[in-house]
Structures are given as structure tokens and as C-alpha cells.
C-alpha positions as CSV (number, residue, x, y, z in Angstrom):
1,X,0.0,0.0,0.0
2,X,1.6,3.6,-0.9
3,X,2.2,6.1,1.6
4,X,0.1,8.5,2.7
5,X,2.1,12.3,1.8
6,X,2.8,13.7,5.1
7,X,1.6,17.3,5.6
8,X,4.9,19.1,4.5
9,X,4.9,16.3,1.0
10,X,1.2,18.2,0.7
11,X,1.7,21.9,1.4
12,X,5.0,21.7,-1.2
13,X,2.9,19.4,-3.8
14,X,0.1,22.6,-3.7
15,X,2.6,25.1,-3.3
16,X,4.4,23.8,-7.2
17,X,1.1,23.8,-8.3
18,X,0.4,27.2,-7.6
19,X,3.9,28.4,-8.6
20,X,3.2,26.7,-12.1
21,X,0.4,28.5,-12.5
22,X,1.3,31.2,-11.7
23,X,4.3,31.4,-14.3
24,X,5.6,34.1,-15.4
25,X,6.1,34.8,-19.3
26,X,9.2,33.7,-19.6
27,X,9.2,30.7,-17.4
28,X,6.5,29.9,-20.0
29,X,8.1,30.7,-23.0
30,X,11.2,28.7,-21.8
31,X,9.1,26.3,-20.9
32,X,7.9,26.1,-24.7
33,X,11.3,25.6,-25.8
34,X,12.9,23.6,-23.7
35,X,12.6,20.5,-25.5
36,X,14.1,21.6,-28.5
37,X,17.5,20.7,-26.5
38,X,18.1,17.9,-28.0
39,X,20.2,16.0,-25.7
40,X,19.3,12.2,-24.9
41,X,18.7,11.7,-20.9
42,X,18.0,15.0,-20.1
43,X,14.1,15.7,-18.8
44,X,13.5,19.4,-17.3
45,X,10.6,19.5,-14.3
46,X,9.1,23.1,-13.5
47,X,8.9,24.4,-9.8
48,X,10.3,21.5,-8.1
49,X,11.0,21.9,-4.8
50,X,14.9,21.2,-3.4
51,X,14.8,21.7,0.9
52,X,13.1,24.9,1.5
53,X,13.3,26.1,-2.0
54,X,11.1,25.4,-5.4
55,X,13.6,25.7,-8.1
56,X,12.3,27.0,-11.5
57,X,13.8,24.4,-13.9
58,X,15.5,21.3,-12.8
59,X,16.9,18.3,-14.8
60,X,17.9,16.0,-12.1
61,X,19.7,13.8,-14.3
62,X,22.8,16.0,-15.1
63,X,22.2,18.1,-11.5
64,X,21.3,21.4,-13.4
65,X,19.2,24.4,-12.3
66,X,18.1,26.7,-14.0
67,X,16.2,29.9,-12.7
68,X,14.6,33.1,-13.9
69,X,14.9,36.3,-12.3
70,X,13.3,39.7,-12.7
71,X,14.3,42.9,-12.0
72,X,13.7,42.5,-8.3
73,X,16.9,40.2,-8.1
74,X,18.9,43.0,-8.5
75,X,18.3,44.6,-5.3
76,X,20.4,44.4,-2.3
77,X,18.3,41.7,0.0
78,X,17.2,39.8,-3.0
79,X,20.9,39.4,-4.0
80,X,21.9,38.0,-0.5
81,X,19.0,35.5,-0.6
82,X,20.0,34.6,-3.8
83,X,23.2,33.9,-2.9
84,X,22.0,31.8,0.1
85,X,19.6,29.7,-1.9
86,X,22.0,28.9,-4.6
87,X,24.8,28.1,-1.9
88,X,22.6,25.4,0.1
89,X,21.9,24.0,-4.2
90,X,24.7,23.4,-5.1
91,X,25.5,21.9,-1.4
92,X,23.0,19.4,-2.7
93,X,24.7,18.9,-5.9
94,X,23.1,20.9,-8.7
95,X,24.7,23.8,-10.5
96,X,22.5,26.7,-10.7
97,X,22.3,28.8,-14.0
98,X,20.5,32.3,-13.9
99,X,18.9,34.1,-16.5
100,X,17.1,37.4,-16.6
101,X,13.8,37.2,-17.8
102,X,14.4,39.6,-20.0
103,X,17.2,37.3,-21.9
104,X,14.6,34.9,-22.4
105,X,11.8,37.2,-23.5
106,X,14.0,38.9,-26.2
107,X,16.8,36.4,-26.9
108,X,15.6,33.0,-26.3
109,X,18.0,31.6,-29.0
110,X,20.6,32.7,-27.0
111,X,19.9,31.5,-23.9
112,X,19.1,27.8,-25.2
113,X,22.2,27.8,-27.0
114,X,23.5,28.3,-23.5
115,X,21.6,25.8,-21.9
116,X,22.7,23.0,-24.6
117,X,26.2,24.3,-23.8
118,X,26.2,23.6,-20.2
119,X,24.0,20.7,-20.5
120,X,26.6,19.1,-22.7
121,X,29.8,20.0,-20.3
122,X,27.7,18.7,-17.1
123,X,27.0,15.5,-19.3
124,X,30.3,15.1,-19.9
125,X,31.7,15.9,-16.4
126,X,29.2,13.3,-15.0
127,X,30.0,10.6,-17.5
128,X,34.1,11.3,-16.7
129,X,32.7,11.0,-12.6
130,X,31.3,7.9,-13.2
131,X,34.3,6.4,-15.1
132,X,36.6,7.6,-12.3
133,X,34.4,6.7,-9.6
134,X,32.6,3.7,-11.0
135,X,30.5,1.5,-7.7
136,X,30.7,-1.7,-8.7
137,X,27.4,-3.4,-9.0
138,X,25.8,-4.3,-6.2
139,X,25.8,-8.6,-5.3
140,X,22.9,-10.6,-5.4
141,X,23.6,-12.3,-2.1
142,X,25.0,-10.5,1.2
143,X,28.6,-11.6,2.1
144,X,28.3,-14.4,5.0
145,X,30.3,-13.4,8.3
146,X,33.5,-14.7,8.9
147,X,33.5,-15.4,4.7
148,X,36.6,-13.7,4.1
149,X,40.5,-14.7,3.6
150,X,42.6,-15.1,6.8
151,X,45.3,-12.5,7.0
């Protein structure tokens, strides 16, 4: 039988709801055009939240954010709370990518020619992670105690 969502699972299931709704132009219009990236294994989700934080685009996959930001990110506070939210991020392993909405409204070319671009470069630093720090498959029987070699 699934789980029932605890309250938190709930409020932040509602709350990317609302946030999708409530998009802003060009979180829609890069929305629109975000498949045309045409990169195998990558799969973008909108207003996902990450701890505390919804994240505007996220393609778990390759650990990439990317986020939108109006005019008001250019003020003092907002600044400092950006930097804190994309600090605790990338603590979690994603690299965070930040547009002005503007770019996106008026150059959207440009701005998914730089998305391809990074999406490529994190594919390829994953796939050079994995070959460097390959985990061996896991067995289909535990070890036994005592199994081992003597010294």
C-alpha cells in the first residue's frame, strides 16, 4: 500500500502547483522551448522543490538548475537570498544557472544555445565521474560473516 504524503509532502505538492500556474512569461516561454534541447537523458521539471526552496527548472539527471529572475533580483536583499539559496543548491549537488527574464523574452535563442552548452559540459563531467568513480554493481547475495580470507 503507498504512503500517505505527510503534511509538509502536501503543502509543497500545492505550493508547485500554484507556482506553475502562476508562471511568469518567460518561465513559459522557456518552458515552450525547452525541448528543443536535443540531448538524450535530459528531462527538465518546473517548480520542483529542493529543501526549502522550489527551483524554477531542474533536470535531475545532469544536476542542473536553471532559474529566472526579474528585475527585483537585482536589489540588495534579494541578492543575498539569492546567494544563500543557490549556496545550500549546489551543497545538494546541482549547479545553478540564472537568467534574466528579460534574456529569455528577447533572446531566447541565446539563452538555449547556453543551456545545450552547459548541458553538454555537465553530461560530460558526470559521465568522466562515473568512469573515475565507478561503484561496482551491487551482489545478489549479502557476504556471509567470517567469509573472508585469513590474514
Amino acid at each position: 500500500m503507498p504512503k500517505k504524503p505527510s503534511k509538509l509532502d502536501r503543502f509543497k505538492i500545492a505550493n508547485s502547483r500554484r507556482l506553475r500556474a502562476g508562471s511568469t512569461d518567460a518561465e513559459t516561454k522557456l518552458w515552450k522551448h525547452l525541448w528543443r534541447i536535443p540531448i538524450e537523458g535530459t528531462h527538465f521539471r518546473r517548480q520542483v522543490p529542493i529543501g526549502r526552496y522550489f527551483a524554477d527548472f531542474v533536470c535531475h539527471q545532469i544536476g542542473l538548475i536553471i532559474e529566472l529572475d526579474g528585475s527585483q533580483h537585482a536589489e540588495d536583499a534579494a541578492r543575498c537570498y539569492d546567494a544563500e539559496r543557490t549556496a545550500f543548491l549546489e551543497s545538494q549537488g546541482y549547479h545553478v544557472v540564472r537568467f534574466w527574464n528579460a534574456e529569455v523574452t528577447d533572446e531566447i535563442e541565446a539563452v538555449l544555445d547556453t543551456i545545450f552548452a552547459i548541458v553538454q559540459q555537465r553530461q560530460i563531467l558526470l559521465a568522466e565521474a562515473d568512469r573515475f568513480h565507478h561503484t561496482p554493481a551491487h551482489r545478489a547475495d549479502p557476504l556471509s560473516q567470517g567469509g573472508g580470507e585469513e590474514p
